[in-house]
C-alpha positions, 0 to 999 in steps of 0.5 A: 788181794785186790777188792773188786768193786762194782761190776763194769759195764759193757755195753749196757746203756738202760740207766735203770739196769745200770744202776739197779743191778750194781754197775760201775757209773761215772757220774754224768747226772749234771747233765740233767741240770744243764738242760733245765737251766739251759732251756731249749725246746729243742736240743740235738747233741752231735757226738762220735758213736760209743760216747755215752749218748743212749745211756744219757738219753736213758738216764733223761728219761728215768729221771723226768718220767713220772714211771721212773724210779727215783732210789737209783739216783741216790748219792748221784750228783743231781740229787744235791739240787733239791728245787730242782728234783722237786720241781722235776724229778718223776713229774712228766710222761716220757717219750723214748725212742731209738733209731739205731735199729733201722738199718735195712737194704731197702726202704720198704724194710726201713719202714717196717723196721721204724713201724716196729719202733713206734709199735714198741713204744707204744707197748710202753704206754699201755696205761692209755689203752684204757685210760678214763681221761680219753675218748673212745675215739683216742684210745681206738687212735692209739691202739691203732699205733700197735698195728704192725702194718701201719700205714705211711700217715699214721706213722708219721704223725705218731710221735705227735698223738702220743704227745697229745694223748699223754698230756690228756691222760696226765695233764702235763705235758710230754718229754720226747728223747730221740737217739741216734735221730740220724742212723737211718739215713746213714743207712738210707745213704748206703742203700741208695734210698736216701731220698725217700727215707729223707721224707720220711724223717722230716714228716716225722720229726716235724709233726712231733717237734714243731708247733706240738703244744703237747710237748714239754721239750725234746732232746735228740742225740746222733753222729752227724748234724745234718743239714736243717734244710734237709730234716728240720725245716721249719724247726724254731727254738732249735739248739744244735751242739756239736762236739765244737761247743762249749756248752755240756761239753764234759758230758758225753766221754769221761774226762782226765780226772774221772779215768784216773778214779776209775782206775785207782778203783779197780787197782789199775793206776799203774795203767794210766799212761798206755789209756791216756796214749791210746783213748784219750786226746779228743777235745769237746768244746774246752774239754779234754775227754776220753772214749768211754767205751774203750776205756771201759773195755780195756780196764775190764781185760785188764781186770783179768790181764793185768799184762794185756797191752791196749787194743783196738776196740773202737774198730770192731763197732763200725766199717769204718768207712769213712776213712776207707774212702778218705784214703782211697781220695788221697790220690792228690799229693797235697792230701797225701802229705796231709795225711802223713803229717796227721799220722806223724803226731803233727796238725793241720788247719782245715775249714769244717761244715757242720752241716752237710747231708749225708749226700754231700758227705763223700762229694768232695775232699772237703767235706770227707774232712768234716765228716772225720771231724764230726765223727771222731777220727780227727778232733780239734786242738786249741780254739777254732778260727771262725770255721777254721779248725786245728785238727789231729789225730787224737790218740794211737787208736784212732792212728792205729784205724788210718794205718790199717786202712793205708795198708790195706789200699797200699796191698790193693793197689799192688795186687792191681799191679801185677807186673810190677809185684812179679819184678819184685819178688823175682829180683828178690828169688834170685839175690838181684838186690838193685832191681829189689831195691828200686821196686821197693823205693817205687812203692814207697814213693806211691804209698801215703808213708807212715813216719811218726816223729813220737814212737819208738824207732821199732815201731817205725820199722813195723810200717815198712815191715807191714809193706813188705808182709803185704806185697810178699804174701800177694805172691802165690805158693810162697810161705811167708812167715813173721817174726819166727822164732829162728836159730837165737831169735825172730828173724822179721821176716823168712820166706821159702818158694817153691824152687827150694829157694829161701829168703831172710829178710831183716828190716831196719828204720835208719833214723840218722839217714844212714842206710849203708850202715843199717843194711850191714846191721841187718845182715850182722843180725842175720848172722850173729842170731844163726837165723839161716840154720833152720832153712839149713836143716830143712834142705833149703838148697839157697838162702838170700840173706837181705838186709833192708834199710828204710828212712822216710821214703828211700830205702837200700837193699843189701843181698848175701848168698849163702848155699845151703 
């Protein structure tokens, strides 16, 4: 019977919890060190979203917090470095805020949501409320910062008096860790009040981070590196790394050799290959890392399913916008076959912008290039030329989110399209397979094709089956169905009209070129399987049997009619 070890971790990103309540934890606590010894006054990491950044940040604060609790960290790799832990383990007051959580429709909301933040960190330093090193004056100006209709200058000098106030009460001087710095003016972006939240931000940041003699260092983390004109104006001694440095690099996502020990843990090396397919492949610096979260997720289901094939779990945490409208842009054909060699497992060189605001990101094709880059859904392969990087998709995941959102714009624009739609699936009613097949062959030619040189020939098939799934289930009162059980099989697909009409269709990819070959494959299948049977008995009064080939973008369709 396999041993079960520590629990796993979904989503839990207090350090203190983590640790305290017995949770599984890849050990990242070189970080700690790589901050001392690369001293900044401030250090911003830019990372894709579910790469370990909050947990991190949560982890610097027990750490450095004279509050915090140093058992946790026994057996951890920092706690090797004895000076170090003397000279700063528990020695500083610590300043930890958040601001994934303004997410809001309108500035006024976004402002009460980050007034809220400030209120909730202060809650967190109740010691000052009546501290005997403080004025009455400071402790009514801190109080103050508990009042939930803060006013708009009050907020924006917050962080700072915090600072202020804790260095008077402890006599050294404050740590002040931001996360996910630049969530709210993605949102902002969204709702079209970016320009007001880009002031606010800046009034904020600049008053904590620059010139705060009360500050000890801060770390901020977030997605994008928004331009320093835009936020941090001003800001000296300002250390930007981006998922293109060397430095910390293995740091933020689980490395090759960490997955493989978590998954000999939990009994589950026999898995290694399908995780290291579908959520490794980006490449920080000169690290190779995995996406912990999905690595995480998987080996949990797996846990209870050791037959559950990999899964998509990075989709369900964002809109995924990005790449929506990067498909939607991709009406240039030289962008189009971009796209096509990227999701074929091939690279292409682009010239990135690491700092853009969030207004330029959807302004030009160029910079949507970037912002994949940035954040995750492509990653760099090899050594960047200047500003010229080598870029691919990194794993099946990321290939699985551009296919989905491909198909999706693909059944738009054919429901956009009604005449044509109409022409299709009438050939296909009544056995007219030329007609079928050009209307097929033109939407092939449109749509960005899904051609991978590296998967198996069935799962090429399945790109051309999703086509014709989406066209065919635009059409009102048909019933189409996939992969049903028919007779001595699955037929792909079978669709039956309202005429008592009925359709098998069996899709096969020609991978030496040879479509007339492929069709009568299909229709052999069609027959030796005994596929029609079923519309047979149901009274289906006419069945057309097709076989459809597919290679690149050519197609032929073949048509049987068999009365019922």
């Amino acid at each position: 019977m396999k041993k079960t070890i520590q629990k796993l971790p979904i989503g839990i990103e207090n350090f203190e919890k983590l640790r305290q309540d017995d949770f599984y934890y890849i050990d990242k606590t070189g970080l700690i060190r790589e901050i001392i010894q690369n001293w900044s006054e401030v250090t911003l990491f830019t990372r894709p979203r579910r790469f370990g950044k909050s947990l991190n940040m949560s982890m610097l604060k027990s750490f450095f917090s004279v509050k915090g609790d140093k058992q946790i960290f026994e057996g951890l790799e920092i706690t090797r470095e004895k000076e170090l832990c003397e000279g700063y383990m528990g020695k500083f007051p610590v300043i930890l805020i958040s601001l994934k959580g303004i997410s809001a429709a309108s500035y006024d909301v976004a402002y009460r949501l980050a007034v809220g933040m400030i209120n909730e960190a202060a809650a967190g330093l109740e010691e000052l409320s009546e501290s005997s090193h403080l004025s009455e004056e400071d402790r009514e100006a801190f109080r103050r910062l508990r009042r939930p209709d803060m006013e708009e200058p009050e907020f924006l000098g917050s962080l700072r008096l915090m600072s202020r106030l804790l260095y008077r009460h402890y006599g050294q001087r404050a740590i002040i860790l931001i996360d996910e710095y630049d969530v709210p003016l993605a949102k902002a972006s969204e709702n079209g009040y970016y320009d007001e939240m880009v002031n606010l931000m800046r009034g904020f940041l600049g008053q904590a981070l620059k010139s705060n003699e009360n500050l000890m260092f801060a770390v901020l983390t977030g997605c994008m590196r928004i331009s320093k004109e835009s936020i941090f104006t001003g800001l000296n001694n300002f250390n930007v790394l981006s998922v293109a440095d060397v430095e910390f690099d293995e740091y933020f996502g689980f490395t090759d050799g960490e997955v493989r020990q978590l998954l000999q843990d939990y009994a589950l090396s026999g898995h290694y290959e399908d995780i290291r397919e579908w959520y490794d492949g980006y490449r920080f610096g000169n690290a190779e890392v995995y996406c912990p979260w999905d690595v995480i997720c998987h080996c949990r289901k797996l846990c209870s399913d050791p037959q559950i094939s990999p899964q998509n779990y990075w989709i369900n945490t964002s809109s995924n916008e990005v790449v929506r409208k990067f498909i939607e842009r991709s009406d240039n054909q030289t962008t189009k076959r971009e796209i096509e060699r990227l999701i074929a497992g091939d690279e292409i060189v682009k010239e990135i912008h690491q700092e853009l605001t969030y207004k330029d990101m959807y302004a030009s094709i160029e910079n949507i290039w970037s912002v994949l880059f940035m954040t995750g859904y492509l990653t760099q392969r090899g050594k960047p030329d200047g500003a010229f990087f080598r870029l691919a998709i990194p794993n099946m995941e990321i290939r699985n989110i551009f296919t989905s959102q491909i198909m999706s714009f693909f059944r738009e624009k054919v429901k956009k399209d009604g005449a044509t739609l109409e022409r299709f699936c009438y050939a296909l009613e009544y056995g007219d397979a030329a007609t079928a097949e050009e209307c097929f062959t033109a939407y092939l030619k449109k749509t960005i094709s899904i051609r991978d040189t590296f998967v198996r020939k069935k799962t090429k098939e399945n790109f051309y089956h999703g086509m014709l799934l989406g066209i065919l289930g635009l059409k009102e009162n048909w019933v189409v169905s996939s992969n049903r059980e028919m007779g001595e099989g699955y037929s792909d697909i079978l669709v039956e009209t309202d005429s008592e009409r009925g359709m098998i269709l069996e899709i096969k990819y020609a991978h030496d070129g040879n479509l007339d070959q492929a069709c009568q494959e299909a229709l052999e299948q069609i027959e030796t399987r005994r596929y029609a049977d079923e519309l047979q008995d149901e009274g289906i009064e006419k069945i057309y049997k097709y076989g459809i080939a597919c290679y690149l973008k050519k197609c032929r369709v073949v048509v049987e009619g068999d009365v019922g």
